[in-house]
N, C-alpha and C positions, 0 to 999 in steps of 0.2 A: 669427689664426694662433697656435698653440701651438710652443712649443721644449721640448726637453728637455736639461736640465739636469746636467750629470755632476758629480758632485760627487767630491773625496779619497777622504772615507770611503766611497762606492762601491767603491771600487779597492783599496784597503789598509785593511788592518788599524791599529787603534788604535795607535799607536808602543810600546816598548816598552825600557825600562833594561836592561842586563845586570845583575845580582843582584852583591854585591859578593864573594860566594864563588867568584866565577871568577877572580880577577883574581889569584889566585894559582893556577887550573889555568892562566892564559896564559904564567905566568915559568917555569911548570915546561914548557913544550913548549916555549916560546923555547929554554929551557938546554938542554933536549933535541937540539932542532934544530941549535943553534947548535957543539955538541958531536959532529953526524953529519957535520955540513960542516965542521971544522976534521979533522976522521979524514979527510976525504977521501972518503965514501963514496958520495957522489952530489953533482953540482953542481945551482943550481939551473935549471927549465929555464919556458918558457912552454906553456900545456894541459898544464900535468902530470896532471890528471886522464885522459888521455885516452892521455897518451905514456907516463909514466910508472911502467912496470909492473914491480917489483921486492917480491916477494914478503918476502924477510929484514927490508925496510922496514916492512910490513906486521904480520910478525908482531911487530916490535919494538914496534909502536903498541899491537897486543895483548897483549903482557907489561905494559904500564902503566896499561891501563885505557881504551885510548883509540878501541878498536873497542867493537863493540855498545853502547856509550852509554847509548842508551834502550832495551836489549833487558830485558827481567827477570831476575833473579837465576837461578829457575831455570830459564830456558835459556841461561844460561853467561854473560850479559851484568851489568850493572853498575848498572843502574835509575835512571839519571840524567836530566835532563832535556834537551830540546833546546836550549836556550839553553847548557848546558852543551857540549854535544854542537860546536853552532854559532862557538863562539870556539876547541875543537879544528881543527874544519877551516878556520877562519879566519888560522889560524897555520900553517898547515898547504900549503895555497894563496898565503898570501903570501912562503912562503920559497920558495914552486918544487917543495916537497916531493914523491917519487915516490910517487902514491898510487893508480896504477891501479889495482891489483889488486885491494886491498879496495874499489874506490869505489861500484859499482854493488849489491852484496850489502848493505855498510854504509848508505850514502844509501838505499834505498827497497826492496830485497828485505826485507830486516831488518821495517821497519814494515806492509809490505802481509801479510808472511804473519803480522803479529801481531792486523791488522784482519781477514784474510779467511781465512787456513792454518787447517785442521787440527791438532787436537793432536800429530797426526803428523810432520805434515810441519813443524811447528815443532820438535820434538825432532829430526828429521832434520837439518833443515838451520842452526838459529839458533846453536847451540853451535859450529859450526867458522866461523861468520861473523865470532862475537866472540873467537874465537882468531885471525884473519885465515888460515883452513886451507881457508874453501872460496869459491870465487870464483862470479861468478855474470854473467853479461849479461842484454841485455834483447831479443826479439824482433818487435818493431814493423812497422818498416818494410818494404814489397813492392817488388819491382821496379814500376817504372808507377805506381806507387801515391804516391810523395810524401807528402807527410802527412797524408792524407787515410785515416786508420786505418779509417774506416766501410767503406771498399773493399777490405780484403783477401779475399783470396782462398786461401788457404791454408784446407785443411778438415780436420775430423776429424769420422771417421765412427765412430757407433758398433760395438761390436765384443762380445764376451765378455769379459767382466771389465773393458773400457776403450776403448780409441778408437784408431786406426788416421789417423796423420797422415800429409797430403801436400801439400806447397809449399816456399815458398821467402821466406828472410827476407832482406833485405841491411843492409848500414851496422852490423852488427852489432859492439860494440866487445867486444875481447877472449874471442871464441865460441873462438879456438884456445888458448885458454890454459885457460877457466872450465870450471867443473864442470855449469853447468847455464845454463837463463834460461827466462825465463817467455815463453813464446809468445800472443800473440793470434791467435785462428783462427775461424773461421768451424764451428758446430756442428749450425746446422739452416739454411734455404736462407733468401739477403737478401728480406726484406720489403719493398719496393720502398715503402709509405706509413711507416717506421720502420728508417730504415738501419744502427741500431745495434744493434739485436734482432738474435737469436743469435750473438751474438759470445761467447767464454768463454776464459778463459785457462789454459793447463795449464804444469808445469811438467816440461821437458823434459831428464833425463839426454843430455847431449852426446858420452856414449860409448856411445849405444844403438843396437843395429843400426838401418843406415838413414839417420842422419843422418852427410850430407859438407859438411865444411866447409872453403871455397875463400877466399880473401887474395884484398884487394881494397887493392892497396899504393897508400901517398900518392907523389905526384910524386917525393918524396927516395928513393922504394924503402922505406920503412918499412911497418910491416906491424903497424897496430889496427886495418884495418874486415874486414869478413869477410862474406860469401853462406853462407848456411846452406841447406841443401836435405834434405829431407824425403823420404826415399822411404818407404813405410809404415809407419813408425813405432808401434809400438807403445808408447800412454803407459798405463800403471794406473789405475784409476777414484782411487787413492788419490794421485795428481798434479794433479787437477784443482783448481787454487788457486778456493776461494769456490764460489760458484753457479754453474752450467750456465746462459749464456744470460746472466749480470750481467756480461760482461768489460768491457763497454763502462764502467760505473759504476766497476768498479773498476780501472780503464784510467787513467781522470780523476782518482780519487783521490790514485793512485798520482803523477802529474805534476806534485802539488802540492808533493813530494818531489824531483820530478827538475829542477823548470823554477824555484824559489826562492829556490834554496839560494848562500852565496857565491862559487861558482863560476860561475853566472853573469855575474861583471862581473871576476873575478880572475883567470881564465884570464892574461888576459896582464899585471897587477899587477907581476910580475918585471921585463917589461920598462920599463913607466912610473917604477918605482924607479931602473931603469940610466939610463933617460933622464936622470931628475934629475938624477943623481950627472953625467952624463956633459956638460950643464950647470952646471953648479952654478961660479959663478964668472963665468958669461958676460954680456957685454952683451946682453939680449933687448928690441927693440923692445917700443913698449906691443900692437902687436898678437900680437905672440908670447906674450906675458906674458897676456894675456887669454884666447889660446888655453888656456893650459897652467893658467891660473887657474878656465878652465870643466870641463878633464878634473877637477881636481880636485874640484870642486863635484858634477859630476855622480858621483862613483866615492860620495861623501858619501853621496849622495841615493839612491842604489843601495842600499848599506850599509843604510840606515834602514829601506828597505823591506823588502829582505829579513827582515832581525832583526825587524820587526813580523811578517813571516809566521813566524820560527820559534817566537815566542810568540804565535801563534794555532795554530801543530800541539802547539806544547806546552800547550797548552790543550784539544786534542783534536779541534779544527775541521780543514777541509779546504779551503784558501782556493784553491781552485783559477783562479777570474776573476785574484786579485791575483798568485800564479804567471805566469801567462801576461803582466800585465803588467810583472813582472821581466824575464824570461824577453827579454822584444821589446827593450828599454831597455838589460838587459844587452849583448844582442849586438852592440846598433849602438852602445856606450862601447868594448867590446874594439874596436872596429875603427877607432873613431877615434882611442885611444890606436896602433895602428898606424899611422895616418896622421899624427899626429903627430912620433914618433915617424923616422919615413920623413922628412920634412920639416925637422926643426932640426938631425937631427945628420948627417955627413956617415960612408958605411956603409966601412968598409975594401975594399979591392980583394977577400979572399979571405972571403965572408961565411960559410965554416966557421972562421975564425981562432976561435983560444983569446979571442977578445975577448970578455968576458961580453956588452956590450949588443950585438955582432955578431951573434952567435950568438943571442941570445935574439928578438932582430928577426926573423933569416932563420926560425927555429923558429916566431913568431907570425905569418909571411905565408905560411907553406907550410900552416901548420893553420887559417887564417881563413876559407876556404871552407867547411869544417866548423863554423864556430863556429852557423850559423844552423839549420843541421839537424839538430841535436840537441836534441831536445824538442820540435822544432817550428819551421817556416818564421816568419820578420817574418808574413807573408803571413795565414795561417792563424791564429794567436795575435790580430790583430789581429781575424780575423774573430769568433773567440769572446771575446774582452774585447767587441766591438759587439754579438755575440747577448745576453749576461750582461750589458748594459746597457738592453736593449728597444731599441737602434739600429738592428737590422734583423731 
């Protein structure tokens, strides 16, 4: 009888130093930050990625150098590398910082239309990216569909000069604010022995006749996901991100970007800091102490892997197997840092009080259901780290 064998470097990328030229772009975004929060301009909060959508924030990151990163000089960006790029938004995430709005155009818009965009559609849209001036979402998810992206159902049909859409996206984050977002759609009919053939992604004006976009509010009444719907849309043949028929290849690529990166495991990093503070002095049994000595371990071990994956994109791979196992590992540390959390310290009667670790707890258990389906299910993720290993 044979076994097989999984081995690390299966899974991740070779580990990786930060270069010692960052360690003064960290004190200058410390000072920075530490300088927007003594003004009072924002507190910090937990999923600020996702909640935090404040535009003046944004452009401020953009006067300094600190959008487009890795876009090239001539389309407005800064030509820096990811690892540089990586301890921005590492400092960035761990103060709470509000960074909806650029997050989805800067993290993976930015780089897909520099692997697959037209010279057009990169002079369109890269330059107001790296000034933080144009937002962007991403169109995935179907109703019924789950994250099973080979099943959508949304089509585009061809047309004169370009293609003619119609369906419906959901979970969309920030579609009522963004200027655009790339849609996955189905473009010639499912091949039942290859399910990921004709799939193609275009990219979609979100003020073009035809598309309505519906709030789809969290429990608190807050208002990031959104139902996008399609009624004939007409997109340009000059919208059509990459190949006709590759969406699926460049779907995966693109995830390697989205499922990685240190928000992953620091969504809720604000509140594990409150925690601390809000300990810090206390008797803690040895089981408690080992609880709180394992989140830390593990937040570690997170850390490492990601940063080997941003010096494998900054090397110009596409580590998408080792994504996916971030991705899974990340989600179930933020939740356990919730459950923790929940567990040592005891929550005030009015869990909107001005309490930072109050407030930053009730914020990271009202968005914790969201944490998994974004980028993808435990479920699913799990399946494709076991196909990308020959397990099944």
């Amino acid at each position: 009888m044979t076994s097989t064998m999984v081995r690390l470097p299966d899974l991740v990328p070779p580990p990786v130093e930060l270069p010692e030229r960052v360690a003064a772009l960290r004190a200058e975004v410390r000072a920075f930050l530490a300088e927007e929060r003594a003004a009072g301009l924002w507190r910090p909060r937990a999923d600020t990625w996702l909640s935090g959508w404040d535009e003046r924030f944004s452009r401020e990151l953009a006067a300094r150098g600190w959008l487009g990163m890795t876009i090239p000089t001539e389309y407005g960006g800064h030509a820096r590398g990811a690892l540089d790029r990586y301890v921005v938004t590492e400092e960035l995430l761990a103060a709470g910082a509000p960074v909806a709005a650029h997050w989805i155009a800067d993290r993976q818009i930015g780089p897909s239309l520099l692997r697959f965009g037209t010279e057009g559609q990169r002079q369109r849209y890269l330059p107001g990216i790296a000034k933080g001036e144009v937002f962007f979402g991403i169109g995935m998810s179907e109703p019924d569909s789950g994250s099973d992206l080979a099943s959508v159902r949304s089509k585009a049909d061809r047309v004169d000069g370009g293609w003619e859409l119609s369906g419906t996206k959901v979970w969309t984050s920030g579609a009522h604010r963004a200027h655009a977002f790339f849609a996955l759609v189905r473009t010639s009919p499912k091949d039942e022995g290859n399910r990921h053939a004709g799939l193609s992604q275009l990219i979609v004006e979100l003020d073009s006749p035809g598309v309505t976009i519906r709030p789809i509010p969290l429990l608190t009444g807050a208002h990031h996901f959104n139902e996008v719907v399609f009624d004939k849309v007409f997109v340009p043949d000059d919208r059509v991100l990459g190949e006709v028929g590759r969406g699926w290849h460049q779907v995966t690529s693109e995830l390697a970007f989205e499922r990685s990166g240190p928000e992953r495991y620091l969504s809720t990093f604000p509140l594990l800091v409150a925690l601390l503070q809000e300990i810090s002095g206390q008797e803690l049994d040895a089981g408690r102490r080992r609880d709180l000595g394992g989140l830390v371990s593990r937040y570690w071990t997170l850390r490492r892997m990601s940063l080997a994956i941003a010096g494998a994109l900054e090397a110009g791979e596409a580590p998408e197997l080792a994504a996916a196992v971030v991705k899974d590992l990340g989600t179930r540390f933020e939740n356990e840092v919730i459950d923790a959390a929940r567990l040592l310290v005891s929550v005030p009667p009015d869990p909107g009080a001005e309490s930072g670790y109050a407030r930053l707890l009730a914020e990271a258990v009202l968005h914790a259901p969201g944490f998994t389906l974004r980028g993808g299910t435990n479920e699913v993720l799990r399946g494709i780290v076991a196909r990308g290993l020959g397990l099944r």
